[in-house]
C-alpha positions as CSV (number, residue, x, y, z in Angstrom):
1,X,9.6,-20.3,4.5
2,X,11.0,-22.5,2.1
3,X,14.0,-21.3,0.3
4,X,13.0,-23.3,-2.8
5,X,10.3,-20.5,-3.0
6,X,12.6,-17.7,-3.2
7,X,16.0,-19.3,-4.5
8,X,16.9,-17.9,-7.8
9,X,19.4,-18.6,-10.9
10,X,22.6,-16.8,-11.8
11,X,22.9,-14.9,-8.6
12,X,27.0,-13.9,-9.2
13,X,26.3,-10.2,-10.6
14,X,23.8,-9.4,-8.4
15,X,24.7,-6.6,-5.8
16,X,23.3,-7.6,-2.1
17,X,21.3,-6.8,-0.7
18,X,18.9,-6.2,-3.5
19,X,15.3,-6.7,-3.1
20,X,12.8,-9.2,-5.6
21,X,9.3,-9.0,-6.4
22,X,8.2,-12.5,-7.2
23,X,5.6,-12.0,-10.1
24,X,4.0,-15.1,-10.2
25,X,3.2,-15.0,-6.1
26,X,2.2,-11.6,-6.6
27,X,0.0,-12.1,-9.4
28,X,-1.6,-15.1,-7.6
29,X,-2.3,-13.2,-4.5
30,X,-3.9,-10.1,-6.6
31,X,-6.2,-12.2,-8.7
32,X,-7.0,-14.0,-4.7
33,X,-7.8,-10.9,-3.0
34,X,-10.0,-9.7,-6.2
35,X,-11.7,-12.9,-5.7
36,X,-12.4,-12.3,-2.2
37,X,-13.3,-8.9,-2.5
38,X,-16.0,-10.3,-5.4
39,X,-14.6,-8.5,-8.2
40,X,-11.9,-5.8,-9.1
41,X,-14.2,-3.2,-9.3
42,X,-14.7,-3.0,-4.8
43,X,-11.5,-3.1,-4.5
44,X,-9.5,0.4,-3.7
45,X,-6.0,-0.4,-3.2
46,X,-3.0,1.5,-1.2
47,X,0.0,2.2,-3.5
48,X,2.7,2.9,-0.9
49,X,3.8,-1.3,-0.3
50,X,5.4,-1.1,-3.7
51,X,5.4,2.3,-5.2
52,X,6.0,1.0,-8.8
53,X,4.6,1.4,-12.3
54,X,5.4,-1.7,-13.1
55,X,2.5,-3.0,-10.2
56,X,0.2,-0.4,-11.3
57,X,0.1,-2.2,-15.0
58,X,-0.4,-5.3,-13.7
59,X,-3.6,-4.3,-11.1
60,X,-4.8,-2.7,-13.9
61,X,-4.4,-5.6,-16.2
62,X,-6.8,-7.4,-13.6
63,X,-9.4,-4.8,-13.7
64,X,-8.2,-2.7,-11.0
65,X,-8.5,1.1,-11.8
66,X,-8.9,2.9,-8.4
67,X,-6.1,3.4,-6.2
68,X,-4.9,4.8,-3.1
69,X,-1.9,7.2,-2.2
70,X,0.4,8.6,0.7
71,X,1.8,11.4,-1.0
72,X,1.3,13.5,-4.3
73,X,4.6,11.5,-5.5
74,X,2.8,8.4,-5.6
75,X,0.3,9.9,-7.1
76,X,1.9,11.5,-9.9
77,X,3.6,7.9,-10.3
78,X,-0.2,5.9,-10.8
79,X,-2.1,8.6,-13.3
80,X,1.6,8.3,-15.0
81,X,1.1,4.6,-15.3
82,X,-2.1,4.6,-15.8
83,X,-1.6,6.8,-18.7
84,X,1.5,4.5,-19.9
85,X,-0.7,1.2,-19.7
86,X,-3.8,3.3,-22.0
87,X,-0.8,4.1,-24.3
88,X,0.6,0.3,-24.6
89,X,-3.0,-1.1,-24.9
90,X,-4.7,1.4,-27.2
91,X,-6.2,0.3,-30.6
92,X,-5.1,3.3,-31.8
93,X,-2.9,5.9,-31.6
94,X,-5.8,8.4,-30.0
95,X,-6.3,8.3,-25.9
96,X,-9.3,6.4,-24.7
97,X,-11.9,9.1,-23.1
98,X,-11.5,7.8,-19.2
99,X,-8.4,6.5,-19.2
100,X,-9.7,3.3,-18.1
101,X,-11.8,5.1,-15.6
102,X,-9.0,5.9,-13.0
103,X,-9.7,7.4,-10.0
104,X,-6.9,8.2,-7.4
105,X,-7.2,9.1,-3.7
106,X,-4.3,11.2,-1.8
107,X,-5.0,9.6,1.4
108,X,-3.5,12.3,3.4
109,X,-4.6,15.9,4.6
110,X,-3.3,18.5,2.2
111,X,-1.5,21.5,4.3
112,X,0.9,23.8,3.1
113,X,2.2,23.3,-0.6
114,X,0.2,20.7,-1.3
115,X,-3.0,22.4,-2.1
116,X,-1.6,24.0,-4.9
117,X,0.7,20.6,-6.3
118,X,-2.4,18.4,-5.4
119,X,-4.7,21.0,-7.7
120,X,-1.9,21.0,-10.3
121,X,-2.0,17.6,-10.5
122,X,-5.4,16.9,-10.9
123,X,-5.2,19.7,-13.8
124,X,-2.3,17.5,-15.7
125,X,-4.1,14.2,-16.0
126,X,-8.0,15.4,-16.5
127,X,-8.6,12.0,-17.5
128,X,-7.9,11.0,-14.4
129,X,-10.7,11.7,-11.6
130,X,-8.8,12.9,-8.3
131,X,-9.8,13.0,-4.5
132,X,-8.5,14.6,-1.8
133,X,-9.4,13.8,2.0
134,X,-9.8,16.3,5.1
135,X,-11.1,16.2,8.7
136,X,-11.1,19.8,9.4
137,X,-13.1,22.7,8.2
138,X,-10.4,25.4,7.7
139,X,-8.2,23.1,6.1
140,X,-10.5,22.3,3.6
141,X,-11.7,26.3,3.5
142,X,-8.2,26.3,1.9
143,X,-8.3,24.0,-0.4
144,X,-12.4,25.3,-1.1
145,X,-10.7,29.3,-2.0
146,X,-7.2,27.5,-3.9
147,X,-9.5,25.4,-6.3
148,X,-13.0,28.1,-6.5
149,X,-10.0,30.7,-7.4
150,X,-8.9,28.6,-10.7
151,X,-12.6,27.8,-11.4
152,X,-12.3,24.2,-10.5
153,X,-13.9,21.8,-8.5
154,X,-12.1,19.1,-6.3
155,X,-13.4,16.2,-5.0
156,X,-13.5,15.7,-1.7
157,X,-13.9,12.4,1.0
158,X,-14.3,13.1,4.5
159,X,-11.4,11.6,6.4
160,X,-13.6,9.9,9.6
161,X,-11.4,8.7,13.0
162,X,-12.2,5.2,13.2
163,X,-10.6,4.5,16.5
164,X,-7.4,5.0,15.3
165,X,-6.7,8.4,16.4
166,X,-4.5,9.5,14.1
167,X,-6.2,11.7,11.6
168,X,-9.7,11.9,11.0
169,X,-12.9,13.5,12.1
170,X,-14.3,11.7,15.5
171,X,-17.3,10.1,14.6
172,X,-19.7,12.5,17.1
173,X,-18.6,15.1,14.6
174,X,-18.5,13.8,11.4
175,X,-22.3,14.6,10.2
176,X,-22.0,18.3,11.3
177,X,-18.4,18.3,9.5
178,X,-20.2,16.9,6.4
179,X,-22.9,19.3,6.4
180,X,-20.7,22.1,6.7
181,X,-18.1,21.2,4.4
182,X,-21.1,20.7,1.6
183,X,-21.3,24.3,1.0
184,X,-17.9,25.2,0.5
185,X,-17.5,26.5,-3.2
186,X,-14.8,24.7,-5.4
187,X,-15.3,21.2,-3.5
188,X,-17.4,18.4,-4.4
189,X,-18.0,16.4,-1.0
190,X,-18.6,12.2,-2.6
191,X,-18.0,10.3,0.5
192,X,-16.6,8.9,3.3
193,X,-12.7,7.8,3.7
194,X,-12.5,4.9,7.0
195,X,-8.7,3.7,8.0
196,X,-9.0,1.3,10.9
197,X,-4.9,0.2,10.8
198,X,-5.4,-0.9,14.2
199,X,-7.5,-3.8,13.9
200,X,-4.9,-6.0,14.1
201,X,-6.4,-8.7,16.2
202,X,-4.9,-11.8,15.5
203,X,-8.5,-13.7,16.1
204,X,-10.5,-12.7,12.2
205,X,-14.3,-12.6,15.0
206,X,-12.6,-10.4,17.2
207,X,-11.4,-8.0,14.3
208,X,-14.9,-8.3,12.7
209,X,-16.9,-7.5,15.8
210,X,-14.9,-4.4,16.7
211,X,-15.2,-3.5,12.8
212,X,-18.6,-3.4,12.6
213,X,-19.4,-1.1,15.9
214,X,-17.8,1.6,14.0
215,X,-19.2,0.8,10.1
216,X,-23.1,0.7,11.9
217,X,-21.9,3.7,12.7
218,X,-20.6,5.6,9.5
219,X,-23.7,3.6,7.6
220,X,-26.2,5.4,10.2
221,X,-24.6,9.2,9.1
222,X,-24.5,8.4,5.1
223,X,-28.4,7.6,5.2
224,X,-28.6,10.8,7.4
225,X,-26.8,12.6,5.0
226,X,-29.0,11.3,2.0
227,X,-32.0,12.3,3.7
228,X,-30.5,15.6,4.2
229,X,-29.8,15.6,0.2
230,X,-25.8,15.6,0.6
231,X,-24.4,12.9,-1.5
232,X,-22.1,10.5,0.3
233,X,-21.6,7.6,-2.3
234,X,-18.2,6.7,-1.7
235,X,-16.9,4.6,1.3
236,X,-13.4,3.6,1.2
237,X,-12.9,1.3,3.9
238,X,-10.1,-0.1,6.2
239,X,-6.2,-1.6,5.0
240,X,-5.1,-4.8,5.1
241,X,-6.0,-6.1,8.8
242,X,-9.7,-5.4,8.2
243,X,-10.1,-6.4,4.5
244,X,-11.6,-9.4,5.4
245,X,-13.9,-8.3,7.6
246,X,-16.4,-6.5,5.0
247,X,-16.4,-9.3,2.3
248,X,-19.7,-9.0,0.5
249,X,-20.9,-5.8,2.1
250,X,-22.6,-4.0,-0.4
251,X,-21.3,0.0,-0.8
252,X,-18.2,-0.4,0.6
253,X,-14.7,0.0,-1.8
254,X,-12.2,-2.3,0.5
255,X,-8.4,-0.8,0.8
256,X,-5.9,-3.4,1.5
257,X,-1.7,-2.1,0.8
258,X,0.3,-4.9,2.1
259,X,-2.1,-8.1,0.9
260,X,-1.0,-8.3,-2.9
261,X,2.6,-8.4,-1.7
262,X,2.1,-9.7,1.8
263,X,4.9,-10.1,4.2
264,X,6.0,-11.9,7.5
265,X,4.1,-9.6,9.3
266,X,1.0,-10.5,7.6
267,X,1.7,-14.3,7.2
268,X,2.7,-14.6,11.0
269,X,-0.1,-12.3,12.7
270,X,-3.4,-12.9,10.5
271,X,-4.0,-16.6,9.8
272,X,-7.2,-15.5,7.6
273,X,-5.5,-13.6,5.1
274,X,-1.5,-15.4,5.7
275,X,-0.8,-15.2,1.5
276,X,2.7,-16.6,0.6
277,X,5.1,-13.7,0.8
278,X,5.9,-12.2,-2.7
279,X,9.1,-10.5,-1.4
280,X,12.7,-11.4,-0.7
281,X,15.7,-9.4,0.3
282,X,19.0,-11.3,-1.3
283,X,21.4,-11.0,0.8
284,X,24.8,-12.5,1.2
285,X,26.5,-13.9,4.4
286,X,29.9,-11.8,5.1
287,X,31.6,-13.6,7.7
288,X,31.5,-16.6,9.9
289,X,32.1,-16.1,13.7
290,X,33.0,-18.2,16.6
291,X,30.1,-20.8,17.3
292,X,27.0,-20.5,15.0
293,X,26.9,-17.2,14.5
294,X,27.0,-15.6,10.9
295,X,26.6,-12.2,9.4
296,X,24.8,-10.9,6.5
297,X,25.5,-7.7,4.3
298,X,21.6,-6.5,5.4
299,X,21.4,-4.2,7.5
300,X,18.8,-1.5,9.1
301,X,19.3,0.7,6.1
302,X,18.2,-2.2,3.9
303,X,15.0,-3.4,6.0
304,X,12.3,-1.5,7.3
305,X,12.9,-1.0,11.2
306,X,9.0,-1.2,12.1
307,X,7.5,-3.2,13.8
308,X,8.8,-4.0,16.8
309,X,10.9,-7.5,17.1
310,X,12.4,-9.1,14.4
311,X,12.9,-7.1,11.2
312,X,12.8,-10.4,9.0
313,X,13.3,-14.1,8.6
314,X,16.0,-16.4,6.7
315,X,14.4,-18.5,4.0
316,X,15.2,-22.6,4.8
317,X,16.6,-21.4,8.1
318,X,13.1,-21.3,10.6
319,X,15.7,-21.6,13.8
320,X,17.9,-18.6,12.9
321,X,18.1,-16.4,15.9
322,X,18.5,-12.3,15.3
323,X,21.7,-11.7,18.0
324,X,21.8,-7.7,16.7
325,X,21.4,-5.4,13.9
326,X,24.3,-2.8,13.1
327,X,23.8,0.0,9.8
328,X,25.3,-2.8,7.1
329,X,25.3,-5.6,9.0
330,X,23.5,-8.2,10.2
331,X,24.3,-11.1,12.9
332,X,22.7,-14.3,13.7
333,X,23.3,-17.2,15.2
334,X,22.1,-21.1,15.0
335,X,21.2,-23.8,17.8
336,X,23.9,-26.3,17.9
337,X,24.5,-29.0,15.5
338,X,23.1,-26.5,12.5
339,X,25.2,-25.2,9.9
340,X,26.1,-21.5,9.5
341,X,25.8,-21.2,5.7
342,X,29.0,-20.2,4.2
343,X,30.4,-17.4,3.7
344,X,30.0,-15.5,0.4
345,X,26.6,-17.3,0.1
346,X,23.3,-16.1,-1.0
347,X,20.4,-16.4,1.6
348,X,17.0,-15.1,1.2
349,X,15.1,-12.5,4.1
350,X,11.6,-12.2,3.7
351,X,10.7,-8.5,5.5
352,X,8.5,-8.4,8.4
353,X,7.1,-5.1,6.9
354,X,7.6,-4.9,3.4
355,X,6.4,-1.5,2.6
356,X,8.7,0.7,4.5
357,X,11.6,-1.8,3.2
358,X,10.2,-1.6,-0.7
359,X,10.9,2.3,-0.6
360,X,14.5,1.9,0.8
361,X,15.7,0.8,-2.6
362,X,15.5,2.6,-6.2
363,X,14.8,-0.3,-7.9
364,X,13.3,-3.6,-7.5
365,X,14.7,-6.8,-9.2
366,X,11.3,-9.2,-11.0
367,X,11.8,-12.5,-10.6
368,X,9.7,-15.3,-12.5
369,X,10.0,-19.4,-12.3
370,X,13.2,-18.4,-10.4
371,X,14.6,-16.1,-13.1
372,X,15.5,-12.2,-13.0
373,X,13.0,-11.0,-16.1
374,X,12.8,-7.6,-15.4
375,X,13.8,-4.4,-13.2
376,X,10.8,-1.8,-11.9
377,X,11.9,1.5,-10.8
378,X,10.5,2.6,-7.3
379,X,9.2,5.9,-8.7
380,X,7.7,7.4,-6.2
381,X,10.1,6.4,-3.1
382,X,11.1,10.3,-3.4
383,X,8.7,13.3,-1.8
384,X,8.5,15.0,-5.3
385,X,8.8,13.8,-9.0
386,X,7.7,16.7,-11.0
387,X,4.9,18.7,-9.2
């Protein structure tokens, strides 16, 4: 990575580590992956990389009005920006009707108190249209008697296992799930939800092929279900890894997280889709030890600890070898004959996984033609905002 890239002015105030969102890389790489995806409108993005209003106005600025969410924080945080942006860009001083159309999905099985905070939700932004996801018919017999009991109606995607194994209905299952999940009262059954964050072959043929054994599949149970008179009309499917392989698939809403911000991860392990990092971590080095050894003021409670292997890389230092990690520090070291950089110095990390690492701080610094223009809160970093 080149630290020209990432290098910005009038670093003295700035408290390290502190993490920047490069605008202009990030608003390249959305307006690419809208391009690949053939138009804003297929794309159904994650929210949890960045968890920001301030990301949420610019996807919507691009035409971007469905999004995806981890938890009912996040998505309190996009109908509350999505509301903001209507506000900001109205003619008038009257709401638009649909609020430019949102629609939000809680990608996650609601147990426990989120039933009622999910339907609470959905009640305080009616101008946004909410969906909820399950894999299990008594679960979703709760969330059928919670909203029939306040005369609502939610709207529901089946959440299908797509080899993953980690939630979702197997796909032997899913049809009889479907079918039986139609008739509760109080839920609206519109589709299918498909997370494959496994495919993580690094060869794009190998990813497709094993990506299309399962979609045959899923496509062969949504005609069943239309003959059966069931709709099924919305397929959300697959994360980053998989993104490019259902390009130009008709009836298919594609899900990437990571891609608009991208990190080393993503650049290093998927040559097909290897966008320019949008993210850096400034950081400052500490001390010098004996050798080529240095230490940085970044430590495991400033990057995200997943995956495996190294945590990050140094901008303009590709040879920089990770020697260990403690809770505020950070030691590497260099091959002979290179230059520690100097102590009190600013250095640049781009973050192996940049979502876990985005939610470790409460605010993210902008950054634009190398200047600090602006700070975005990280909203929804926090289990609960209001409901």
């Amino acid at each position: 990575m080149d630290i020209s890239t990432y290098a910005i002015k009038e670093t003295e105030n700035v408290i390290s580590p502190a993490l920047i969102y490069y605008k202009d890389i990030i608003l390249a790489n959305t307006k690419r992956v809208i391009d690949m995806a053939g138009g804003a409108a297929n794309l159904w993005p994650h929210v949890k990389s960045h968890k920001t209003v301030g990301m949420i106005h610019m996807q919507i600025s691009l035409g971007i009005t469905k999004f995806k969410c981890a938890t009912i924080a996040e998505a309190e945080m996009t109908a509350g920006a999505a509301d903001s942006f209507d506000a900001a860009h109205s003619a008038n001083s009257k709401p638009r009707e649909s609020q430019n159309g949102v629609q939000i999905i809680l990608a996650y099985p609601l147990v426990g108190p989120n039933v009622s905070r999910f339907l609470n939700l959905a009640a305080a932004y009616p101008r946004v249209t909410f969906y909820a996801i399950g894999d299990n018919f008594d679960t979703l017999s709760v969330l059928s008697q919670a909203a029939n009991g306040r005369g609502l109606n939610a709207n529901v995607l089946i959440d299908v296992d797509m080899g993953m194994h980690r939630t979702g209905v197997p796909l032997d299952s899913l049809l009889t799930l479907y079918e039986r999940c139609a008739s509760l009262p109080g839920l609206s059954l519109r589709g299918m939800h498909c997370y494959d964050g496994h495919r993580n072959d690094y060869d794009l043929d190998k990813r497709k092929e094993a990506a299309k054994e399962n979609d045959l599949k899923v496509l062969e149970i949504k005609e069943a279900l239309k003959q059966k008179g069931l709709v099924c009309e919305i397929m959300v499917m697959g994360g980053t890894p998989s993104f490019p392989c259902r390009l130009h698939q008709d009836g298919f809403y594609l899900s990437p997280g990571t891609l608009f911000l991208s990190d080393w991860a993503t650049c290093s392990k998927f040559p097909d889709i290897a966008f320019p990092p949008g993210a850096a971590l400034f950081t400052r080095v500490v001390s010098r030890q004996t050798g080529n050894s240095f230490t940085l003021d970044l430590g495991h409670k400033g990057i995200a600890a997943d995956p495996s292997g190294d945590r990050g890389v140094i901008a303009g230092f590709p040879n920089a070898k990770a020697l260990f990690q403690s809770e505020e520090h950070w030691v590497f070291s260099l091959p002979q004959g290179e230059e520690p950089p100097p102590i009190g110095s600013g250095v640049y990390v781009i973050p192996t996984h940049i979502c876990p690492t985005s939610a470790l701080y409460p605010e993210i610094l902008v950054a634009e033609s190398g200047e600090i223009t602006d700070t975005w809160q990280v909203a929804a970093r926090n289990r609960k905002i209001n409901f």
